[in-house]
C-alpha positions in Angstrom: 34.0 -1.7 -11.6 32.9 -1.6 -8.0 31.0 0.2 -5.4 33.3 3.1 -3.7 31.6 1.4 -0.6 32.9 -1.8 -1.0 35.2 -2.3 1.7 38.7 -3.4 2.0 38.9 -5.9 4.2 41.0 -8.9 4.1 44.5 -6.8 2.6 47.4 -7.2 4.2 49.2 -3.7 5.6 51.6 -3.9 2.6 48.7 -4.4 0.5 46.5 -1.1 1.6 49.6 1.1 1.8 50.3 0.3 -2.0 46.5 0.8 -2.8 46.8 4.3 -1.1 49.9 5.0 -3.1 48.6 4.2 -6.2 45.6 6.4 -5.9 47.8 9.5 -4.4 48.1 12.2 -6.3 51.8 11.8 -6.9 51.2 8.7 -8.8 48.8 9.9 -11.2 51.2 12.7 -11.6 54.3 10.0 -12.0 52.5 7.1 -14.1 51.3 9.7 -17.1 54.6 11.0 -17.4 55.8 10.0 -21.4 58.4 8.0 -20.9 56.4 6.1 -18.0 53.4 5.7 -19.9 55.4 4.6 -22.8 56.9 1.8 -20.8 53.8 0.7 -18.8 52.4 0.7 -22.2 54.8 -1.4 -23.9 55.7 -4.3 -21.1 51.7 -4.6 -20.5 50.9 -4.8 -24.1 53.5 -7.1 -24.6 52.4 -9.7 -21.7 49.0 -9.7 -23.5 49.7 -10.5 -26.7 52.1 -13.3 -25.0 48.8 -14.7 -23.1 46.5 -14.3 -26.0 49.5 -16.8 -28.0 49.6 -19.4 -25.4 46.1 -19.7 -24.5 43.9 -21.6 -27.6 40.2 -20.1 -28.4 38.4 -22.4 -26.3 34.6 -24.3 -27.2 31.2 -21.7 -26.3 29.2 -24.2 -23.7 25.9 -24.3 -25.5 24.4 -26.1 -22.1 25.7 -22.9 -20.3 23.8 -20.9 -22.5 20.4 -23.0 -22.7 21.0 -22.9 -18.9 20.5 -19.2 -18.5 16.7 -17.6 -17.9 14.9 -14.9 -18.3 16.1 -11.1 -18.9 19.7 -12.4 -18.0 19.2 -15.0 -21.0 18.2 -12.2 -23.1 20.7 -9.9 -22.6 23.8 -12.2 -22.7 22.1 -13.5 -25.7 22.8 -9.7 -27.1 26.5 -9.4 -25.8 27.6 -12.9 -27.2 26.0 -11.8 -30.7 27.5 -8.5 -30.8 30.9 -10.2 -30.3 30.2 -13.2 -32.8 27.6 -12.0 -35.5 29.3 -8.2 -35.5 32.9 -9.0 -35.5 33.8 -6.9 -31.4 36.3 -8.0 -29.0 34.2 -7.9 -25.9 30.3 -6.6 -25.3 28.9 -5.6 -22.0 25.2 -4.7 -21.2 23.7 -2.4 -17.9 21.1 -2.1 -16.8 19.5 0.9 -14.8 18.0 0.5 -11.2 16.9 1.3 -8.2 19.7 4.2 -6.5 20.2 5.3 -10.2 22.9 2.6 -10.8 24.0 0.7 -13.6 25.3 -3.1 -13.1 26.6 -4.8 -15.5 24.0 -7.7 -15.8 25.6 -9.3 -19.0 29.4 -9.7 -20.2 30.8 -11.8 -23.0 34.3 -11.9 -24.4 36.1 -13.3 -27.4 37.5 -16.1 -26.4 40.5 -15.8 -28.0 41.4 -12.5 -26.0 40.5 -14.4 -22.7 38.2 -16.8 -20.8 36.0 -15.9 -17.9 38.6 -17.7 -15.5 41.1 -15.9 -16.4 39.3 -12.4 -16.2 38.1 -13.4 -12.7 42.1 -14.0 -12.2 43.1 -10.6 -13.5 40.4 -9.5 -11.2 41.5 -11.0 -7.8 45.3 -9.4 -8.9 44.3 -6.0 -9.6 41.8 -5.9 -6.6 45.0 -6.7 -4.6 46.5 -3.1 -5.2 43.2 -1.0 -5.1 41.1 0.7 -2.6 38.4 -1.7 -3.3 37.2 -4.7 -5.2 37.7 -4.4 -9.3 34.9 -6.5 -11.2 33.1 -6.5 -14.6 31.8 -10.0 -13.8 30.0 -9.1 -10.3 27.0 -7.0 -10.8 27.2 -6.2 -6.8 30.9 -4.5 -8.0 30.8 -3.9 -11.6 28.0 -0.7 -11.1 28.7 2.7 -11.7 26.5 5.7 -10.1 24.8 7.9 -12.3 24.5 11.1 -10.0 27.5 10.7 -8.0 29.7 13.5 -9.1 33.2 11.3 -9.0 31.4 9.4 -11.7 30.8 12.0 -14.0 33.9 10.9 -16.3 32.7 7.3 -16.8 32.0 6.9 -20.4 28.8 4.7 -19.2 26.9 7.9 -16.9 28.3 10.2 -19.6 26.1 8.5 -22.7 23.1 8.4 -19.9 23.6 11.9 -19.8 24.0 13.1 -23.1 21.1 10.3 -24.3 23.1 9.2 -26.9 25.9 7.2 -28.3 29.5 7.9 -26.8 32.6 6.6 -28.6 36.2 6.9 -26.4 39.6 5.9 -27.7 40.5 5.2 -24.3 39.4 1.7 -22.6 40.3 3.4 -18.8 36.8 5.6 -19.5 34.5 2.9 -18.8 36.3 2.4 -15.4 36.9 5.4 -13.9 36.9 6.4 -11.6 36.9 2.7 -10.0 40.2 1.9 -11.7 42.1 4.9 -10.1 43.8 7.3 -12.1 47.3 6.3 -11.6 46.7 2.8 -13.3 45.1 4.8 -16.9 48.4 4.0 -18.6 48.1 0.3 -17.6 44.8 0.4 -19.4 45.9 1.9 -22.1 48.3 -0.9 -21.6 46.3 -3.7 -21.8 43.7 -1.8 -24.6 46.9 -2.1 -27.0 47.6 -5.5 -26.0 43.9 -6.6 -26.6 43.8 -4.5 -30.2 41.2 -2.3 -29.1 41.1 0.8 -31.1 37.8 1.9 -30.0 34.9 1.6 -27.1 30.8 2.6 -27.3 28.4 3.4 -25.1 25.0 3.2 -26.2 22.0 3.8 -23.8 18.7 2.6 -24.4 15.5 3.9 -23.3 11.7 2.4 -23.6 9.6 4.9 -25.4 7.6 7.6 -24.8 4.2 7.1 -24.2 2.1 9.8 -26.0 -1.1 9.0 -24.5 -0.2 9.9 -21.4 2.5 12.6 -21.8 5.3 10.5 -20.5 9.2 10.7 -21.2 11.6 8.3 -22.6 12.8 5.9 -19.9 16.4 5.2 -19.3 16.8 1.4 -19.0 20.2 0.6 -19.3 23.5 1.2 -21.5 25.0 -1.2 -24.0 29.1 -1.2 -24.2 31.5 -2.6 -27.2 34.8 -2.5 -27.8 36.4 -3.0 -31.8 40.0 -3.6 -32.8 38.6 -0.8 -35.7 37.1 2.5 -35.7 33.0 2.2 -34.9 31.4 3.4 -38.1 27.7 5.0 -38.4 27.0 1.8 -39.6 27.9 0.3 -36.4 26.0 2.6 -34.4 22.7 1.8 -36.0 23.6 -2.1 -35.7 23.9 -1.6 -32.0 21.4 1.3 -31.6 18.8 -1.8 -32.7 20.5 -4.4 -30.7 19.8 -1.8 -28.0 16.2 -1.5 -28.5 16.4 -5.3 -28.5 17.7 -5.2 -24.8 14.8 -2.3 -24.3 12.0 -4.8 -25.4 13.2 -7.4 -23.3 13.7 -5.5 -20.0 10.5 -4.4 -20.4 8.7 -7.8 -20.9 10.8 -8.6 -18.0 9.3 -6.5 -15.7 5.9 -6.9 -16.7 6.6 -10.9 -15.9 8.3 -10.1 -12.7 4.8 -7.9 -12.4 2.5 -10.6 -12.8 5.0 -13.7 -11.2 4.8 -11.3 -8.0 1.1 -10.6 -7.9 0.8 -14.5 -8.1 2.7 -14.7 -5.2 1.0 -12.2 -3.5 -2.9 -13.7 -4.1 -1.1 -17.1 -3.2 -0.2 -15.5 0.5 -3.6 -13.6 0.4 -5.6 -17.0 0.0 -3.1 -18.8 2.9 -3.7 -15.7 5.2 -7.7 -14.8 4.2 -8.3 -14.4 7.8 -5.4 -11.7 8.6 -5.6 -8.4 7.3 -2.1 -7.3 9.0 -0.2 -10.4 7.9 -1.5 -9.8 3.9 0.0 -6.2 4.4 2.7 -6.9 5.5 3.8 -9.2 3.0 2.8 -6.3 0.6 5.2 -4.0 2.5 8.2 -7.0 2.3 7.5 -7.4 -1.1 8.1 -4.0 -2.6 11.3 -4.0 -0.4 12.5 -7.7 -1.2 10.9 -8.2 -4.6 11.1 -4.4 -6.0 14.6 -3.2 -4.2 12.7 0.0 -2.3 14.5 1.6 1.1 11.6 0.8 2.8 7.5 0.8 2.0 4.6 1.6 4.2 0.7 0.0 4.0 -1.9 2.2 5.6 -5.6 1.3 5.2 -8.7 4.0 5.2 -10.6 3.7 8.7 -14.5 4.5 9.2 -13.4 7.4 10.8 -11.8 9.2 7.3 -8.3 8.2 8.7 -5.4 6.7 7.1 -3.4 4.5 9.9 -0.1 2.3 8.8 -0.7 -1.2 9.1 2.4 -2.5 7.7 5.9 -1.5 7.4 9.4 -2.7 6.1 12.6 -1.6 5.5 15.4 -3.2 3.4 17.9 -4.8 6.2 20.8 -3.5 5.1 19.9 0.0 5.6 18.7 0.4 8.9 17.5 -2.6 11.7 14.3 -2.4 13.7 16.5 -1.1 16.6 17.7 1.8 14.3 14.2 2.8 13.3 13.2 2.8 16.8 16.1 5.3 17.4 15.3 7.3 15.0 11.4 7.4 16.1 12.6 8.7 19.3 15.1 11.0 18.3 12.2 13.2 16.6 9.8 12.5 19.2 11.8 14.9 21.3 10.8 17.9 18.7 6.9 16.5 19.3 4.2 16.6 21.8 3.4 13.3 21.0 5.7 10.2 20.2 6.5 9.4 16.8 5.7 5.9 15.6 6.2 3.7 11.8 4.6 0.8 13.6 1.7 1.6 16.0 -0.8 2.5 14.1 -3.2 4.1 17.1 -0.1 6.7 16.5 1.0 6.1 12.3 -2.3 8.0 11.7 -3.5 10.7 9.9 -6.9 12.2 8.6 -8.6 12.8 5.3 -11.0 16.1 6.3 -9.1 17.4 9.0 -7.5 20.9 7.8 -4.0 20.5 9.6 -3.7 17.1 7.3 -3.8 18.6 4.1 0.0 18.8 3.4 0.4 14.9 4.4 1.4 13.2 1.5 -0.6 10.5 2.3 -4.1 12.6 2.3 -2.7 14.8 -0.9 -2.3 11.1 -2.9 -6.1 10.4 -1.9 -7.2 13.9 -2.9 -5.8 13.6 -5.9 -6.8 10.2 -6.5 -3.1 9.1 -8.2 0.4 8.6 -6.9 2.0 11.8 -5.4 5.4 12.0 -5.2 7.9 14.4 -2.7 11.5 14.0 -2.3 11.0 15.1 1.5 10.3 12.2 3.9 9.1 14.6 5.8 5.8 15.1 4.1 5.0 11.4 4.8 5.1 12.5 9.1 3.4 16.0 8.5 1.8 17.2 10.6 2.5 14.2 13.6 5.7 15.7 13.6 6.2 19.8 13.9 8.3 21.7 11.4 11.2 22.4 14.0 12.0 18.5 13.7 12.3 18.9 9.4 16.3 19.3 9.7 16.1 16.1 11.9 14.0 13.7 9.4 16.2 15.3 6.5 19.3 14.4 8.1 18.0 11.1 8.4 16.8 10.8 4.8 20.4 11.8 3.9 21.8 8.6 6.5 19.0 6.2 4.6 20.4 7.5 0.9 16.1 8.1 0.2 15.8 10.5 -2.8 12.3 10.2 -3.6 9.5 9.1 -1.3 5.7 7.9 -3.1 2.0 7.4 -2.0 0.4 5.3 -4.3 -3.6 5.3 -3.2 -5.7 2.3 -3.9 -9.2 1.7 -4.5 -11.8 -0.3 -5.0 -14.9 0.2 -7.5 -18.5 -0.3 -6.0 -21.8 0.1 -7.2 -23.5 -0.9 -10.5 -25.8 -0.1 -14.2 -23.2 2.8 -15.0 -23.3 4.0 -11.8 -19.5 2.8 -10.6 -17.0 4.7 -7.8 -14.1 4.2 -6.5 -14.0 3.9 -3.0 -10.4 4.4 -1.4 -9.0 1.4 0.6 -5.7 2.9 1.4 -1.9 3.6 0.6 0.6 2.6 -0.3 4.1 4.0 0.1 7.4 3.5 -1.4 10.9 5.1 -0.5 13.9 5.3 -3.3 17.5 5.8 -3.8 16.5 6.8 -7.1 16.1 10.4 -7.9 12.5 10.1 -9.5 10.4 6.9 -10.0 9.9 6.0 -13.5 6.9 5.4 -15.4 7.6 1.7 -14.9 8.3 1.2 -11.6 4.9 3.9 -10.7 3.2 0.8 -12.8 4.3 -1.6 -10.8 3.8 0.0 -7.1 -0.1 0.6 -8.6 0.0 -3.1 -9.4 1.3 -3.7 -5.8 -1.2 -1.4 -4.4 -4.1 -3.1 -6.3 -3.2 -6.5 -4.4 -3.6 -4.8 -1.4 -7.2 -3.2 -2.1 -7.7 -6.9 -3.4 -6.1 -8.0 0.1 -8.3 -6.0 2.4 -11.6 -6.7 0.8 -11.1 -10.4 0.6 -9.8 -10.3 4.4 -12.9 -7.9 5.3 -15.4 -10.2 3.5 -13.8 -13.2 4.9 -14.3 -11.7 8.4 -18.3 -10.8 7.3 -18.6 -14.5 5.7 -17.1 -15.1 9.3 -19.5 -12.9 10.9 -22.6 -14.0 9.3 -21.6 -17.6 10.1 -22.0 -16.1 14.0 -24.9 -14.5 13.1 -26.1 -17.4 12.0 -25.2 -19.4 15.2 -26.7 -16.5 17.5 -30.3 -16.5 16.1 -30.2 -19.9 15.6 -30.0 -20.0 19.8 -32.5 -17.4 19.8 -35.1 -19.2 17.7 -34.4 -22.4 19.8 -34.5 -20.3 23.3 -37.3 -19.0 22.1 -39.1 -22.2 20.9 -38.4 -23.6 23.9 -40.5 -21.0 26.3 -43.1 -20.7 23.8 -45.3 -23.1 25.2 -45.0 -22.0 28.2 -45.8 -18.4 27.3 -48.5 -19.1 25.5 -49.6 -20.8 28.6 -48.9 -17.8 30.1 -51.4 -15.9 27.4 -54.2 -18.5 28.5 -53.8 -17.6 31.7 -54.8 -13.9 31.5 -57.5 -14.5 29.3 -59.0 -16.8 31.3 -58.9 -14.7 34.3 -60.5 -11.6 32.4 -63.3 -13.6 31.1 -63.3 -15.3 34.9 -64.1 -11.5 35.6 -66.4 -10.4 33.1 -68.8 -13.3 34.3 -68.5 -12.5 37.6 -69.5 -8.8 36.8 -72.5 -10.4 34.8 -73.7 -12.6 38.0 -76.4 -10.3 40.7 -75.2 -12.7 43.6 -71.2 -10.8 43.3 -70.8 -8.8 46.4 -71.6 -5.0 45.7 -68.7 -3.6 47.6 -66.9 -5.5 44.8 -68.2 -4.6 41.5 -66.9 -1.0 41.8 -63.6 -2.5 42.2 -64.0 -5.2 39.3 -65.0 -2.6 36.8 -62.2 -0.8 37.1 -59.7 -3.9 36.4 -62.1 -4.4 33.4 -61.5 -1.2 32.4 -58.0 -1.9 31.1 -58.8 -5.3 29.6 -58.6 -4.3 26.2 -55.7 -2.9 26.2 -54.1 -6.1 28.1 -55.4 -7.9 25.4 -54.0 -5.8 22.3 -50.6 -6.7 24.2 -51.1 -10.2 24.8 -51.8 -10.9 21.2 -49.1 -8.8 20.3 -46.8 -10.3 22.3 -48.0 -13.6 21.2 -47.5 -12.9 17.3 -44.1 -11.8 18.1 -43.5 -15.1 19.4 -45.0 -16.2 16.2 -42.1 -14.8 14.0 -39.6 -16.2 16.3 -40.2 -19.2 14.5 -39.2 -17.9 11.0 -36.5 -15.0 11.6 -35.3 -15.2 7.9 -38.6 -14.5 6.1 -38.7 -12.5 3.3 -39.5 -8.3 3.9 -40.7 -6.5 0.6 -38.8 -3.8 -0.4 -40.5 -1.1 -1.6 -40.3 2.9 -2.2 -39.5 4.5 1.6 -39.5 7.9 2.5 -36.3 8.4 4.6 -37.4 11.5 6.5 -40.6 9.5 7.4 -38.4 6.2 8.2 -36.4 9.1 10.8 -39.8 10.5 12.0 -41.2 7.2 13.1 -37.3 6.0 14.7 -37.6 9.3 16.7 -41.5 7.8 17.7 -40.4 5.0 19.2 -37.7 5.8 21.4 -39.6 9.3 22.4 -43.1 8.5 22.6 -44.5 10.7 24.5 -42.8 15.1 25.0 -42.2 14.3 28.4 -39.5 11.2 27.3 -37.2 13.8 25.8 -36.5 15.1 29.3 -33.7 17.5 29.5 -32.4 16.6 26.1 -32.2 18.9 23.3 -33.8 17.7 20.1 -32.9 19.3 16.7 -34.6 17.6 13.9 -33.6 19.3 10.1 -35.1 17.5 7.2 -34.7 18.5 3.9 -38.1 18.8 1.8 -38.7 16.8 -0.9 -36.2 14.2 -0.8 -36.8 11.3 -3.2 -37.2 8.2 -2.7 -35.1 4.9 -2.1 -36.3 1.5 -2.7 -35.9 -0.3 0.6 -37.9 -1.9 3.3 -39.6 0.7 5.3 -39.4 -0.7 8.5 -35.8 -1.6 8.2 -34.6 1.5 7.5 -36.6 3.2 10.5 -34.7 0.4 12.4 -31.6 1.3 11.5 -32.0 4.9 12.5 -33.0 3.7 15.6 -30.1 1.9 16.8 -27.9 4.9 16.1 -30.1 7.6 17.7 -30.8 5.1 20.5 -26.9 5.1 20.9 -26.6 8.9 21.2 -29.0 8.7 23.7 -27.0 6.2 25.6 -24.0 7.9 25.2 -25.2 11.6 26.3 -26.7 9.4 29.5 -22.9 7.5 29.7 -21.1 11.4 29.7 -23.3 12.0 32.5 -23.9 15.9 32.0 -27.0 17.5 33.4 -27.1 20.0 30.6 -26.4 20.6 27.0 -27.6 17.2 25.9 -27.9 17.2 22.5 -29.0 15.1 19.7 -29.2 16.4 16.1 -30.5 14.5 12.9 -30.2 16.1 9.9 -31.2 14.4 6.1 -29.8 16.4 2.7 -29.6 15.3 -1.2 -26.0 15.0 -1.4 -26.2 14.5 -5.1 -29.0 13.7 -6.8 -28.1 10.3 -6.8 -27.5 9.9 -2.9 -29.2 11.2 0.2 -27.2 11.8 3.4 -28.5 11.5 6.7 -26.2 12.6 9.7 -26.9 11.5 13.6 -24.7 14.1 16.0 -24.6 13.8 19.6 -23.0 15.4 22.3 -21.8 12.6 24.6 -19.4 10.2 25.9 -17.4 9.3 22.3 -15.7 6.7 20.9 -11.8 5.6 21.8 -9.7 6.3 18.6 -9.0 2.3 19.6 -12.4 1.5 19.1 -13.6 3.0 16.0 -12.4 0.1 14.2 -14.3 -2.5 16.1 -17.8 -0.7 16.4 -19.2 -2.0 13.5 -18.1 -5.9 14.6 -20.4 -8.5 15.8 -20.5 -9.1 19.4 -18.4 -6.1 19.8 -20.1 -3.8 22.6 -19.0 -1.7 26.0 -22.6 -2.3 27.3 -23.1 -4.7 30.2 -25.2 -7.6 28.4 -25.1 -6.3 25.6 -24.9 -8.3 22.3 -23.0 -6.1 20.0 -25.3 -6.9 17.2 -27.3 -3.4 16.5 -24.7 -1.6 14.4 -23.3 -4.9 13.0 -26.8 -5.3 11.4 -26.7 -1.8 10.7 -24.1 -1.1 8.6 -24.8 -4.7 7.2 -28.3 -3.5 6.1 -27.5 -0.3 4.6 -24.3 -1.5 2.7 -26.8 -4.5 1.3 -29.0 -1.6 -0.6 -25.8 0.1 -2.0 -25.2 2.6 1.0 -22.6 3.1 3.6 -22.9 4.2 7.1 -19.4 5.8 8.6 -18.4 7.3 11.9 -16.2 10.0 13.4 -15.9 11.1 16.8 -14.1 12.8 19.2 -13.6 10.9 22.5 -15.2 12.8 25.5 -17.0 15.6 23.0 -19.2 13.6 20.6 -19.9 11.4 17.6 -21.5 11.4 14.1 -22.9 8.9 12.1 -23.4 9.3 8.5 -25.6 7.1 6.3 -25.5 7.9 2.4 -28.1 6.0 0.6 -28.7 5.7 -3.1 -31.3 6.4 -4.2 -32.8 4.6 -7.3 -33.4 5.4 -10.9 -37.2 6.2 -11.1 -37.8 3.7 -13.6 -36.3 1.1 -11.0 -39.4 2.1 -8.5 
């Protein structure tokens, strides 16, 4: 058998003209003439019965055998018993794969007919006069294709078909059409010469599974040959052998399953700190470890978008240099470039309208693996619908059938109160012409290592993040220790000089042109003093910034009232700022610290106010803060404004410690922030349009009343 790929090089002239010959027309036509056939038939019988004399049955290598593993093991195991338990000449076993082919994985002969060297010999002599290699040893060769039409004869992609057992009397069906038509009465040849009367092909399938409405799953064909006719008993002795081979693909593949996801947490744990490097060995692995085209990684952003982080493609099919081509051949049908590996461009989004048709946002919708056999529903809507021919024809260069998002998520919350929260996709395309129950198992198992894979890189980066934390209050308690003294001093200072002042006030021989003037320094002495001591108990909790805060149950729309206090004290602070306050009545509780919370408003709203000031308009400043029950389990809060936005290239970073655009400023506010609110079971996300606004929206759980 071989691939009608393969190619031909290494013939000499003489050599390919004869191939061409032999697979002409005119020598089909010639060979099957009777008294042709006849003698084909006769001197080719006749030179195997003369080899199978001279050459003595030779000892089965039971190290040879004990040296083969796994599903190889296993299904040469069934060949070699269907030959010497059940009496056949020869046994072959396929299995099905990726591109809808069948190798031969497994192949065992009676020895007497002939040894393995000596088929490889007959092998290397009839490859000599054909179009391409002839193998049943070489599973790269000895394949056949189950939806290519010139294969529709094979005896193999015929039983697939039909689901059942096929019997032939001719040996030339299990290689056509590799063996070319003009060489069937050498078969039948060698067939008479060997004593074979009759061939099987039986394909075997896992089964069904009822629970969730799946099919039966082609897994790969079994093949014997008998010097007698194959009776019903024989098909029942091979229909079990089959389900034998059946049993042991499948444990196969749930080993290669689990030896893969070892492999994968091994590279997680060696590359906690890189979220790209752990995706991309994701991507690599479905291509190198699973046999897919290509396969995509995209992760889900704070801003509801889906952006690829990683990408491979099997080498063989296209080069880096090839994609690239191809990215810029439909870039011309775009108004914006086209890009598998930038993922500022690779980037779609969950809530935006125009997105729905992306099979990447329909996978998350639905909440499963979605499955197209366009490639051009993976680029929807990035690229327009006048460039579809173009990605088709290049789906049709890159043999893709079938093209899968496989979403991911993790599960959060607790006390019967779990959701999945989506991490990302992952994508997958095949030669195949639909993905089997199987190998959808096995992408979700691949997809579950990279949910796995992002959290543990994201709370690596927190740990990471704390440990700076850690570091940066650490130098603030020991700044601020160190000028405490002097502060204080400071403190002692003013006091002095206002009781220096009231006993001057108390004293008749004080100038009278002065006491107007003293009294009215008095006058604000109490105040000076609320702020001194103030200032000096804040100094005081300098000294122990990790103290404990009670939690207890906070009203949220009072938490947002008393944010909105502090940064607009007085009417006059709003200026010419519009602000639109909607707060939904009776809101329930949450169980939280009070002032926390209001401090987490604050930093956002604050932010709005500093980016309507950044945009720089005169008018039409607006901030809105709205608060809802979003279920009766979670309360939303929104924070719109109407100013500078955030770069698409900076969504991702906003939410990082030390990250900031503010001169001296310590990119700690929404760090804490969304550290905060994620520590009482919320989240706080963001989306905004660069140069017309931003939102931030906090959903908070709230509590089971018996909790409060």
């Amino acid at each position: 058998m071989t691939d009608d790929k393969t190619s031909n090089s290494g013939k000499t002239g003489f050599q390919r003209i004869t191939a061409q010959l032999i697979e002409s027309p005119f020598a089909t036509w010639f060979s099957n003439l009777p008294p042709v056939g006849w003698l084909t038939r006769r001197i080719v019988g006749s030179v195997v019965k003369k080899k199978l004399v001279e050459q003595p049955a030779p000892e089965v290598s039971q190290s040879v055998q004990n040296a083969i593993t796994g599903l190889h093991a296993t299904l040469q195991s069934i060949a070699y018993d269907v030959v010497t338990a059940h009496g056949y000449l020869g046994a072959m076993v396929a299995t099905y794969e990726q591109g809808d082919t069948l190798p031969v994985r497994a192949f065992y002969v009676d020895p007497q007919i002939a040894t393995l060297e000596q088929i490889k010999q007959y092998e290397t002599a009839v490859s000599k006069f054909t179009r391409n290699p002839v193998s049943i040893t070489n599973p790269e060769i000895a394949r056949v294709y189950r939806y290519d039409e010139s294969y529709s004869q094979n005896l193999s992609v015929k039983a697939v078909e039909s689901g059942g057992p096929i019997i032939s009397e001719e040996l030339y069906d299990l290689f056509c059409p590799i063996a070319p038509a003009s060489s069937r009465q050498t078969v039948r040849g060698i067939q008479e010469g060997l004593g074979v009367e009759q061939v099987v092909a039986i394909p075997f399938f896992l089964e069904p599974d009822t629970v969730n409405g799946t099919k039966p799953e082609i897994v790969g064909n079994m093949f014997a040959a008998k010097s007698g006719p194959i009776t019903q008993q024989d098909l029942s002795v091979l229909t079990a052998l089959s389900r034998q081979a059946a049993a042991a693909i499948e444990a196969e593949r749930r080993s290669l399953q689990g030896k893969i996801a070892q492999e994968i947490v091994y590279a997680l744990q060696t590359n906690l700190a890189s979220e790209e490097q752990i995706l991309q060995r994701i991507a690599e692995g479905v291509v190198a470890d699973l046999g897919y085209i290509g396969a995509m990684v995209g992760s889900y952003e704070a801003d509801d978008s889906i952006a690829v982080r990683a990408f491979s493609i099997a080498p063989e099919i296209a080069s880096q240099e090839e994609i690239q081509k191809f990215e810029q051949q439909i870039s011309r049908f775009s108004p914006t470039p086209l890009s598998l590996t930038d993922p500022e461009v690779a980037r779609v989004y969950r809530y935006k309208d125009k997105y729905k048709e992306n099979l990447s946002v329909r996978a998350v919708e639905a909440g499963k693996p979605t499955i197209s056999d366009e490639l051009f529903d993976l680029f929807r809507p990035l690229t327009p619908d006048v460039a579809r021919p173009m990605v088709r024809a290049i789906q049709d260069t890159l043999g893709i059938h079938k093209v899968i998002a496989v979403p991911f998520f993790l599960e959060t919350g607790q006390d019967g109160k779990r959701q999945r929260k989506v991490i990302g996709n992952l994508f997958a395309a095949s030669r195949s012409r639909e993905f089997s129950q199987g190998e959808i198992e096995l992408l979700e198992g691949f997809a579950q290592q990279a949910a796995a894979g992002i959290y543990n890189a994201r709370l690596y980066r927190k740990a990471e993040g704390r440990r700076q934390v850690a570091e940066t209050f650490g130098r603030m308690a020991f700044s601020a220790t160190a000028y405490l003294h002097e502060l204080r001093n400071h403190i002692g200072v003013f006091k002095t000089y206002t009781q220096v002042l009231q006993r001057l006030v108390g004293q008749h021989e004080v100038n009278p042109e002065n006491i107007d003037l003293i009294k009215d320094m008095l006058s604000s002495t109490p105040d000076i003093s609320k702020r001194l001591d103030a200032a000096a108990k804040i100094l005081d909790n300098l000294h122990e910034p990790w103290r404990d805060i009670n939690d207890e149950p906070t009203d949220v729309n009072k938490a947002i009232q008393r944010a909105l206090d502090k940064l607009f004290p007085k009417l006059e602070d709003i200026g010419n700022l519009t602000l639109q306050v909607d707060l939904a009545e009776n809101l329930p509780k949450i169980y939280t610290s009070p002032d926390m919370l209001k401090e987490a408003f604050t930093v956002v709203i604050k932010n709005a106010k500093e980016a309507i000031t950044q945009k720089g308009a005169e008018k039409d400043k607006l901030i809105w803060v709205r608060s809802r029950t979003q279920t009766p389990d979670l309360i939303e809060v929104t924070i719109t404004d109407n100013g500078a936005g955030i770069k698409p290239e900076h969504l991702r970073d906003i939410f990082e410690l030390k990250w900031t655009t503010k001169s001296g400023g310590m990119g700690f506010g929404l760090y804490w922030t969304k550290d905060f609110i994620e520590g009482i079971g919320g989240e706080i996300n963001v989306d905004s349009d660069y140069g017309v606004g931003t939102t931030f929206t906090f959903l908070l759980p709230v509590p089971q009343i018996d909790n409060i």
